[in-house]
C-alpha positions in Angstrom: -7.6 182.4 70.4 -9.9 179.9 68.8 -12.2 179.9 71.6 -12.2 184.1 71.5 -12.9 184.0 68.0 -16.0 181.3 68.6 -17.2 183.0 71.5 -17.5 186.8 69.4 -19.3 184.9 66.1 -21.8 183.4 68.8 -22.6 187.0 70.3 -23.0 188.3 66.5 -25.6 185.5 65.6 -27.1 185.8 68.5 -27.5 190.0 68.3 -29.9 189.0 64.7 -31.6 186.7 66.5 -36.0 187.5 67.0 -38.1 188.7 69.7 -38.2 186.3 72.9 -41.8 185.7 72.6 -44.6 186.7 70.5 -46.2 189.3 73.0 -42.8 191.6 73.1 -41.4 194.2 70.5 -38.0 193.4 68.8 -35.3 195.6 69.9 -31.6 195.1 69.2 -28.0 197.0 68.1 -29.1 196.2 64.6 -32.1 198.5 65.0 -30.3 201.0 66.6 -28.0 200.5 63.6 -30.6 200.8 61.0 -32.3 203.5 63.2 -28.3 205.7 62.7 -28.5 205.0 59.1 -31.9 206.2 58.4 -31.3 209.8 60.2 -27.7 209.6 58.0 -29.8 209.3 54.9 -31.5 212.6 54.7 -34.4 213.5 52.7 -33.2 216.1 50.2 -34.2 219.5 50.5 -35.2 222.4 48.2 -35.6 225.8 49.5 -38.1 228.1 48.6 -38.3 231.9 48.6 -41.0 233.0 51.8 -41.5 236.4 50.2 -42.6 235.7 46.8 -45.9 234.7 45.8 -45.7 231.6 44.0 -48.0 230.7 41.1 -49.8 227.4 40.4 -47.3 226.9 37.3 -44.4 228.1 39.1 -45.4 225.3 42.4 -45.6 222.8 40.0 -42.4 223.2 37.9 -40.4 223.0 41.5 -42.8 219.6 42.4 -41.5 217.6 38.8 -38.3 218.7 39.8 -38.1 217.7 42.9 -40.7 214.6 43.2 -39.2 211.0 44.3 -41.6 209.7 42.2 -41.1 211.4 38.9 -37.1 210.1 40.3 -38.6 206.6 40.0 -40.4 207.1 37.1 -37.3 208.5 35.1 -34.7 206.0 36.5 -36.7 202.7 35.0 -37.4 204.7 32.0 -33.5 204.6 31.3 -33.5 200.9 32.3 -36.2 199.8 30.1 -33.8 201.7 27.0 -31.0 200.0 27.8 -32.9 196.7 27.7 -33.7 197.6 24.0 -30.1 197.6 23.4 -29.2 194.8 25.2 -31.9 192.8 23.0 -30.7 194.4 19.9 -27.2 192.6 20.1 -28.4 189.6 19.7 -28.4 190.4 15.8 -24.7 191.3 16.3 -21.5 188.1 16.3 -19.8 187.7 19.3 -16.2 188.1 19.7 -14.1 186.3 22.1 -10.4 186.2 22.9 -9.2 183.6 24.5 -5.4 182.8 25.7 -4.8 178.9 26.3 -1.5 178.3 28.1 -0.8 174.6 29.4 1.9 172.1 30.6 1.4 168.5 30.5 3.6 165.5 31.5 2.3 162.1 31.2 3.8 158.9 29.4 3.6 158.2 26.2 3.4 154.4 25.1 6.4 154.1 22.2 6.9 150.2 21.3 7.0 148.1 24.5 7.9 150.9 26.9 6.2 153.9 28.3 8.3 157.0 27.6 8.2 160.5 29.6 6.5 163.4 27.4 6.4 166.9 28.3 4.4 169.5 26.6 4.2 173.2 27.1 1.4 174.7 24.8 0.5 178.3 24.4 -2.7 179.2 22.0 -3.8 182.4 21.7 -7.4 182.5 19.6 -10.2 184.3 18.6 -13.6 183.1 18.8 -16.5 183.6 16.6 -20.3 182.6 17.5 -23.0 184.4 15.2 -26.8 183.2 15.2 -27.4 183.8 11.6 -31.3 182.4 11.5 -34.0 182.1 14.6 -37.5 182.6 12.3 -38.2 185.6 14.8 -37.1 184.6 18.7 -34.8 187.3 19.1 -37.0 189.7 16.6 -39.6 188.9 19.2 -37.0 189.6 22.1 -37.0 193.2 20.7 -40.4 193.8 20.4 -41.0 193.3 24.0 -38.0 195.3 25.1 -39.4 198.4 22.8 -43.3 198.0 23.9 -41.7 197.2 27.9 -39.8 200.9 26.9 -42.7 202.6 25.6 -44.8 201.6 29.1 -42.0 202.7 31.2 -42.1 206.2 29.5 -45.7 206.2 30.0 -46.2 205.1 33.1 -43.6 208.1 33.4 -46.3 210.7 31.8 -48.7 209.6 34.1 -46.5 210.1 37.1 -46.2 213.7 36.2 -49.8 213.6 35.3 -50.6 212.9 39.1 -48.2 215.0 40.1 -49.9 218.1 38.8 -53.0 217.2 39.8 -51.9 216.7 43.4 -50.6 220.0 43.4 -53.0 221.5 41.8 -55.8 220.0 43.6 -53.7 221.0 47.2 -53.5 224.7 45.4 -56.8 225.3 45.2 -57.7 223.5 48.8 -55.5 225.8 50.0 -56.7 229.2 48.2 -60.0 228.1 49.2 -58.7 228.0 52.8 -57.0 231.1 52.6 -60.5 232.9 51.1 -62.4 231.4 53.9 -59.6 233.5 56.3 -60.1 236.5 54.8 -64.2 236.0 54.1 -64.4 235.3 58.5 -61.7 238.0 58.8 -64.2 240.8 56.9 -67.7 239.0 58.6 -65.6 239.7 61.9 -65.0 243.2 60.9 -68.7 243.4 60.1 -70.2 242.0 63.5 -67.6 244.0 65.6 -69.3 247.3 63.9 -72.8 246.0 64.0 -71.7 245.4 67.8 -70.3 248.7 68.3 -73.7 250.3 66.4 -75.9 248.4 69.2 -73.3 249.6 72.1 -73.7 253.4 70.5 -77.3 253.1 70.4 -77.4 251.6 74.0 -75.5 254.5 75.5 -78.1 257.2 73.7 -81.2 255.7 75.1 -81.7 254.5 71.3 -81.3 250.4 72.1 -81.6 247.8 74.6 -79.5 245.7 76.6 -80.7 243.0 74.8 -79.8 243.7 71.2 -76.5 244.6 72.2 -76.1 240.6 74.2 -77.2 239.7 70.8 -74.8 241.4 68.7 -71.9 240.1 71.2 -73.1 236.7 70.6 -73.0 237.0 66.8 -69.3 238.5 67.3 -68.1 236.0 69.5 -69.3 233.5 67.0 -67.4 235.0 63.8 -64.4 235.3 66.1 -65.0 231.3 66.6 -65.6 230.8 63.0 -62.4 232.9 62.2 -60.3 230.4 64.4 -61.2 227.6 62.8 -60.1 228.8 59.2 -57.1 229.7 60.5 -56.4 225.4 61.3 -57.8 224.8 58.3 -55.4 226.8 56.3 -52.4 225.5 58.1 -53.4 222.2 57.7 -53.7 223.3 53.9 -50.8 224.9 53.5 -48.7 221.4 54.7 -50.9 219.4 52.3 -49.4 221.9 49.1 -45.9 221.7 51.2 -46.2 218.0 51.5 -47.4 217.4 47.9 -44.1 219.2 46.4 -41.9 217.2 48.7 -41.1 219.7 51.0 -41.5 220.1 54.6 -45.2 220.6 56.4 -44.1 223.2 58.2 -42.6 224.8 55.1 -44.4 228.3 54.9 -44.9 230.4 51.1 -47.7 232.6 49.8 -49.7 232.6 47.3 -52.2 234.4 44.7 -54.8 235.2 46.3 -58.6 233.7 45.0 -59.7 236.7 43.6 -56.3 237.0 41.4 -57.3 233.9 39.8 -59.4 233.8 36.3 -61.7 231.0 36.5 -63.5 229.6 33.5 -67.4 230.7 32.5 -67.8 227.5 30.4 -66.6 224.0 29.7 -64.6 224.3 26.8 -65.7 221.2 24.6 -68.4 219.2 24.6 -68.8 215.7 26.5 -68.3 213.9 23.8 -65.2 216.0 22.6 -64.3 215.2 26.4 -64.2 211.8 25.9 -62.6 211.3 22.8 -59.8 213.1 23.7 -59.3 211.5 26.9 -59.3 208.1 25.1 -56.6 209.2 22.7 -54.3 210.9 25.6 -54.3 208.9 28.9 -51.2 207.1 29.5 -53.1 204.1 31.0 -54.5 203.8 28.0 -51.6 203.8 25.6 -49.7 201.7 28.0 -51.9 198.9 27.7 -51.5 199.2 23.8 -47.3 199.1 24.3 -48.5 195.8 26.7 -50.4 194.1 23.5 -47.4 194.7 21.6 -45.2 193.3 24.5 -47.7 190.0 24.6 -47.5 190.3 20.1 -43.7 190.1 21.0 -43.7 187.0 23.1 -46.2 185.4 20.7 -43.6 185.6 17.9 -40.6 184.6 20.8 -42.8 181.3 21.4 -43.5 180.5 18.1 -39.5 180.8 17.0 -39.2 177.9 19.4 -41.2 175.1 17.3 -38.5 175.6 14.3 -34.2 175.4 14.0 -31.9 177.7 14.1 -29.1 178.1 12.6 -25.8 179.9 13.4 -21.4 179.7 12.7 -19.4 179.3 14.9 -15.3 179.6 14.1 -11.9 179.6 15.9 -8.8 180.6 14.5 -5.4 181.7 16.0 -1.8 180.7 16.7 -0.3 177.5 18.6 3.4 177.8 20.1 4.3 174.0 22.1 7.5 172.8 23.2 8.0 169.2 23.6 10.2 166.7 25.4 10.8 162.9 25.1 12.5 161.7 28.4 16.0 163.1 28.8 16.1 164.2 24.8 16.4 167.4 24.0 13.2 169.5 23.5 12.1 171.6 20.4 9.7 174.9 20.3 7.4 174.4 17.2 4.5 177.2 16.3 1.7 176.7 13.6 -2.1 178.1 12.8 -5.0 176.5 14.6 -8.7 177.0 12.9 -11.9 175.3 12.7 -15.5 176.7 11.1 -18.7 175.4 11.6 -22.3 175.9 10.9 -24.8 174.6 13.7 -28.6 173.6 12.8 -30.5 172.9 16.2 -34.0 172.2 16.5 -35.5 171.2 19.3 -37.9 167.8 18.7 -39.4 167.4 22.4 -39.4 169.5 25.1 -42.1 167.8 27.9 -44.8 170.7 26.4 -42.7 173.8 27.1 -43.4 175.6 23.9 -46.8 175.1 23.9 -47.4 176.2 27.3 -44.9 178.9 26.3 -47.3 180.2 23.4 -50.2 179.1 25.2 -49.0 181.9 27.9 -48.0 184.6 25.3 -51.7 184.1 24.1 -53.5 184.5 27.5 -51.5 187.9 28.4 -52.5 189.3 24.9 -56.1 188.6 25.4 -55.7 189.7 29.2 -54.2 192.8 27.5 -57.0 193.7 24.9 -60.0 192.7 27.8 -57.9 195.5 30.4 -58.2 197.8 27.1 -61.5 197.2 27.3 -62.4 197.5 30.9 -60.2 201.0 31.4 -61.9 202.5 27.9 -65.6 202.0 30.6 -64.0 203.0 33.4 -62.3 206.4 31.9 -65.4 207.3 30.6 -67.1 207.4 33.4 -64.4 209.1 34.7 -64.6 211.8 32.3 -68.5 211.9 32.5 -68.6 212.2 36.2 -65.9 214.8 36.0 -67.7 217.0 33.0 -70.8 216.6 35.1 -69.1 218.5 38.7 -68.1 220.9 36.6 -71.4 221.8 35.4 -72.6 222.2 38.4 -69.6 223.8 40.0 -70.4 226.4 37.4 -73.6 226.8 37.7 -73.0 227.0 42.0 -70.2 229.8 41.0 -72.2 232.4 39.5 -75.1 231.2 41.5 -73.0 232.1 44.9 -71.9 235.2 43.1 -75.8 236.5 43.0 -76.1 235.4 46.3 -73.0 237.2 47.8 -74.2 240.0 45.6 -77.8 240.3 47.1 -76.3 239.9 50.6 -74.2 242.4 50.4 -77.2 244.9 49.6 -79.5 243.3 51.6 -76.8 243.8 54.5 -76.1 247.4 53.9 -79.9 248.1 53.7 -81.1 246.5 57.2 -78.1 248.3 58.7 -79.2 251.8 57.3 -82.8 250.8 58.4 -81.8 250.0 61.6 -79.8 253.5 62.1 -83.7 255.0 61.4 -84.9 252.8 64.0 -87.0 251.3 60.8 -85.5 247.8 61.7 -84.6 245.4 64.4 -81.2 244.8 66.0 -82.0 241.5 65.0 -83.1 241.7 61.5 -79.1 243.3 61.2 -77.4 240.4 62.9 -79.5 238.0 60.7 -78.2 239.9 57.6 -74.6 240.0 58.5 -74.6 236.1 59.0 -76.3 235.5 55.8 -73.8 237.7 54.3 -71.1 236.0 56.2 -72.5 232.4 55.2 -72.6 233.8 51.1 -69.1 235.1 51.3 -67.8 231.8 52.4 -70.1 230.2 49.6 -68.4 232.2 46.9 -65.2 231.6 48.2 -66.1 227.2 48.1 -68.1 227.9 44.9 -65.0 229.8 43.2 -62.2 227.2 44.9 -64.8 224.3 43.7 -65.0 225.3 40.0 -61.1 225.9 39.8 -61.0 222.5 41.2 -62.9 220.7 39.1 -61.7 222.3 36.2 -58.5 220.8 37.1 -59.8 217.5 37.5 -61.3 217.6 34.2 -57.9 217.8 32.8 -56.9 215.4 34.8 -59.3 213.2 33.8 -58.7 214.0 29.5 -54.6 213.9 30.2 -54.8 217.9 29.6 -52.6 218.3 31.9 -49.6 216.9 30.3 -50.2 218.1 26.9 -47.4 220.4 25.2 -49.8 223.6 24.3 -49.4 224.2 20.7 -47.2 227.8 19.9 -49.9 230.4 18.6 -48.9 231.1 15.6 -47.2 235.5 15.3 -49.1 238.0 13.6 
């Protein structure tokens, strides 16, 4: 049975065991194992309504919900909180109860002979420790559990912050994806007819074989534009799907671009811009809660170069019975106490309190130089950011002329060329410069939605609670 039970153990050592050599893949039952748990622990799942069309708002209310990361975010939150309180009952006595029940026989030495003693002792107690002075060390405790609490919760903004722009930045890839589907769908629709004039005009004597291989050509390559859109906006629509912890394959519609308002200015200035970013981003204020956090040890360390002082009492009942050889024995019950105060400073350590504080020192100034650095770098940000929207404004209503002028310029060689006043090939240059501005507007108006977005991104907009307008 012995040897069973070795010979099992030495099979289940050797099933964790490595790879035989370096140039093979590991494969073992505890993969397949790991492989059966990892199928058994699902993803969860949300589902979605296919027949609605979903705002950006409504996409990313059901993204917080249902983001891991915001999960993560919220979880340590909670943890950091109940570290406060943990640190907080240091300033609170502890109470113990404690229950002493013994039996001891040994022999007692009574004249010139040694005489057998029993004893049976039950003490039943309450202890009392309370830390009535520490010159700071657990004030300091506190201080870095409430600044490690106030990072948590931003660091918890800031997770939603990227969350919405994620979202937000997949919503507008994939209306622009969707525009550019219907802008090749419409310059298909307009080479077909500007094909089917040149067949017509063939057929009456009016055109030439020629115009109408031309107009084929230009068909043929809107139909292979149009194909491309159409990967490009699946690939789009997993990216949103994907980005609100869903499924890629996970289909939903949308507003369409043209539904969408998009702004005709930048609301503030640059510098407005800036100065509101540097009050709002999370990064920002979380490296303030981390000076307080490195304040907090400061104080901690410093507690440690003085005494402390704290009471410490027992008191409770004693029941014993005792017994002297073959005598008789006797139960006897009294009160046990003692109280105490404690003074303990500590004279010599081997350099731990300095290296402590010198520590606590380094992190603040580490603190206050990040500060620093991530002031330069969001203003840049911002900068950068108020600059590409700018432009993408000034490309929007630019496009917009151009899809405008297009259109008329279109309209007018096609009319031309019904007099025979044009060329087949003064049309087909037309309907792909109209084709080329209407994907333009579409990028231009996709683009400036976009940026905008990153704009609030950038200031922390995007996690501000809007203030109530006030009622008439």
């Amino acid at each position: 049975m012995t040897l069973l039970i070795g010979m099992l153990a030495y099979r289940s050592v050797c099933a964790q065991s490595t790879s035989s050599s370096p140039d093979k893949p590991w494969h073992s039952k505890a993969e397949r194992g790991v492989a059966r748990e990892l199928v058994a622990n699902r993803q969860p799942a949300y589902d979605v309504d296919p027949g609605k069309v979903y705002t950006l708002p409504e996409l990313i209310d059901l993204a917080e919900m249902h983001n891991p990361d915001t999960r993560v975010a919220w979880e340590t939150a909670r943890e950091r909180a109940a570290e406060v309180g943990i640190a907080r009952t240091a300033f609170f006595p502890t109470l113990t109860a404690i229950a002493l029940a013994s039996t001891i026989r040994d022999a007692a030495l009574i004249g010139e002979s040694f005489h057998r003693q029993t004893l049976g002792i039950f003490e039943p107690t309450l202890h009392v420790e309370y830390l009535i002075f520490d010159f700071g060390g657990r004030g300091g405790t506190v201080d870095i559990a409430k600044a490690n609490l106030i990072r948590a919760n931003l660091e918890f903004n800031d997770i939603h912050r990227r969350v919405i722009y994620e979202v937000s930045a997949a919503y507008y890839q994939l209306i622009n994806a969707k525009g550019q589907h219907d802008a090749a769908e419409i310059s298909l629709k307009n080479a077909q007819m500007v094909e089917d004039d040149a067949q017509s005009r063939l057929k009456n004597g009016l055109g030439t074989l020629p115009d109408l291989l031309e107009a084929t050509a230009a068909r043929e390559q809107a139909d292979y534009d149009l194909q491309a859109t159409l990967g490009a906006e699946q690939i789009a629509q997993g990216r949103l799907a994907t980005s609100m912890g869903l499924p890629a394959e996970t289909t939903f519609r949308i507003q369409d671009i043209h539904e969408l308002p998009i702004p005709s200015s930048v609301p503030d200035s640059l510098d407005q811009e800036i100065d509101r970013a540097l009050r709002q981003r999370p990064e920002l204020l979380e490296q303030i809660a981390r000076i307080r956090a490195a304040k907090g040890s400061i104080k901690a360390a410093r507690s440690a170069y003085v005494p402390t002082i704290g009471f410490v009492g027992d008191g409770g009942l004693a029941r014993a019975y005792g017994q002297q050889d073959l005598y008789p024995g006797h139960y006897a019950e009294g009160e046990v106490w003692s109280v105490g105060l404690q003074m303990k400073w500590t004279l010599f350590d081997g350099g731990r309190r300095e290296k402590a504080l010198a520590s606590a020192n380094a992190e603040k100034r580490g603190a206050e130089a990040d500060l620093n650095s991530l002031r330069d770098q969001i203003d840049q940000e911002v900068f950068t950011s108020y600059t590409n929207m700018q432009t993408a404004l000034r490309q929007q209503k630019s496009a917009a002329a151009l899809l405008a002028a297009s259109e008329q310029s279109y309209e007018a060689a096609r009319q031309s060329y019904n007099f025979g006043v044009r060329n087949q090939l003064d049309v087909i240059s037309a309907q792909k410069t109209l084709a080329q501005a209407r994907s333009e507007d579409v990028a231009a108006r996709a683009q400036l939605l976009l940026q905008a977005a990153d704009l609030e991104f950038r200031t922390a907009d995007l996690i501000q609670v809007q203030p109530t307008q006030p009622g008439p």
